[in-house]
C-alpha positions in Angstrom: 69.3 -45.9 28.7 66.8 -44.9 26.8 63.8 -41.9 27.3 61.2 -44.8 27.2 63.0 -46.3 30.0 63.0 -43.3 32.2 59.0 -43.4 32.3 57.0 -44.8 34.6 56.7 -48.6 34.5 52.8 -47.8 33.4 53.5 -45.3 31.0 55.9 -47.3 29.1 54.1 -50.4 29.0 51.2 -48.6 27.9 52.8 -46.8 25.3 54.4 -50.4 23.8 50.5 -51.5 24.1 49.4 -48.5 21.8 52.2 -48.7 19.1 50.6 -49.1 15.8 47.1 -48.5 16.8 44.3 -45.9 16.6 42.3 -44.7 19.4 38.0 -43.4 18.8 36.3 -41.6 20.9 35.4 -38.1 21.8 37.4 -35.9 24.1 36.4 -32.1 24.8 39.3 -29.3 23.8 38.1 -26.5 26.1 38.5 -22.8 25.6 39.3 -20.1 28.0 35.7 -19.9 29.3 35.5 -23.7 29.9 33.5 -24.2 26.6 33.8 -27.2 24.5 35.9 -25.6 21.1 36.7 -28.3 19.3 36.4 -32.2 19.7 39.5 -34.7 19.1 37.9 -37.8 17.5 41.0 -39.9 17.0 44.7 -40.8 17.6 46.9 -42.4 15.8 50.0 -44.0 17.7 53.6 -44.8 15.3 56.9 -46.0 16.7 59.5 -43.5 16.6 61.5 -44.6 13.9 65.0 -46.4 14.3 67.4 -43.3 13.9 65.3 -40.7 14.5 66.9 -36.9 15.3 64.8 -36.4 18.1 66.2 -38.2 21.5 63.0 -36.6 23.5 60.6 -38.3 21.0 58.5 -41.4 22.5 55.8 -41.6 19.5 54.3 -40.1 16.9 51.0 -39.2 16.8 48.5 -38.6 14.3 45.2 -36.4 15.3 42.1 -36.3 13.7 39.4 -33.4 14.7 35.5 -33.1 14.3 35.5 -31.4 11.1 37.3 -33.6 8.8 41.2 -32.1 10.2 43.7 -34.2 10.7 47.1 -33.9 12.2 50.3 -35.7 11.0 53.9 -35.9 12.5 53.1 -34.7 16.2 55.3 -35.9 18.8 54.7 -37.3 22.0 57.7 -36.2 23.8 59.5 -36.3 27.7 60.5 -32.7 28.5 63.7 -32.0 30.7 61.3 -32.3 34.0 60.2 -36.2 32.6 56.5 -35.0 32.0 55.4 -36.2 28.5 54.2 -32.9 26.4 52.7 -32.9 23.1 54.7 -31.3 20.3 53.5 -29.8 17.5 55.1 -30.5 13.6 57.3 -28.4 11.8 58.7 -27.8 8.1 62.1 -26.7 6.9 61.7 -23.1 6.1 64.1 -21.5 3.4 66.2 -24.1 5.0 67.4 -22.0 7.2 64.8 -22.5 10.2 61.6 -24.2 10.7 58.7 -22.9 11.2 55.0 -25.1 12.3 52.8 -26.6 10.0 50.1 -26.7 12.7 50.1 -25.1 16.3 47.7 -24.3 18.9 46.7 -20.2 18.7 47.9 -20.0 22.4 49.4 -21.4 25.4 45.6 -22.4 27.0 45.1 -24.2 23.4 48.2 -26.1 24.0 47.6 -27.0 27.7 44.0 -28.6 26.3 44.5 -30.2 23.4 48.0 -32.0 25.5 45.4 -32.9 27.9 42.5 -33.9 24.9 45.3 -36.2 23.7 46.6 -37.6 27.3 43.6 -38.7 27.9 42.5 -40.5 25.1 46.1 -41.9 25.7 45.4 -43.0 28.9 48.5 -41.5 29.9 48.6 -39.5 33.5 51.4 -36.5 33.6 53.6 -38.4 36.6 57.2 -37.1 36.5 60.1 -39.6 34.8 61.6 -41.7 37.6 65.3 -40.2 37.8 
């Protein structure tokens, strides 16, 4: 059995619904004091690919921001608990470890642009059925 499998009925069909597509609209990344920050304008759903090293993975995403900045390679993932988290890209470094290619300056940065993206997913965090 699969991760996709252990989602929610609605989750999974709605993933399979948004595979290959992109999403438009406008949803507010807030900052500590509730303030609009930044704007996510798009999202780009892929498959994840047939022999992929990441078991967690559901899709990939791609994000595009207000200002002409895009994000490639971020992962839509299940965490141990079965919540679906947003996961940031990453790049060999001195192939030894890897380091990120984009991340959110904090853990309240994370937290909104996870929820930015869940909702322009239409996705709800519900826990994975065990």
């Amino acid at each position: 059995m699969t991760l996709v499998h252990r989602l929610p009925l609605a989750i999974s069909a709605r993933l399979r619904t948004l595979a290959e597509r992109s999403i438009a609209g406008r949803w507010p990344i807030l900052d500590v004091w509730a303030e609009p920050a930044m704007t996510l304008i798009g999202v780009e759903v892929k498959r994840v690919p047939h022999g992929n090293r990441d078991p967690r993975a559901v899709a990939y995403l791609a994000l595009e921001l207000a200002g002409g900045i895009r994000i490639d390679g971020v992962a839509l993932r299940v965490n141990a608990r079965g919540e679906l988290t947003v996961c940031f890209p990453s790049r060999d470094q001195f192939r030894t470890s890897r380091a990120p290619t984009a991340f959110p300056i904090d853990n309240h940065a994370r937290a909104a642009i996870e929820k930015a993206v869940l909702e322009a997913l239409e996705l709800h965090q519900h826990a994975a059925t065990r």
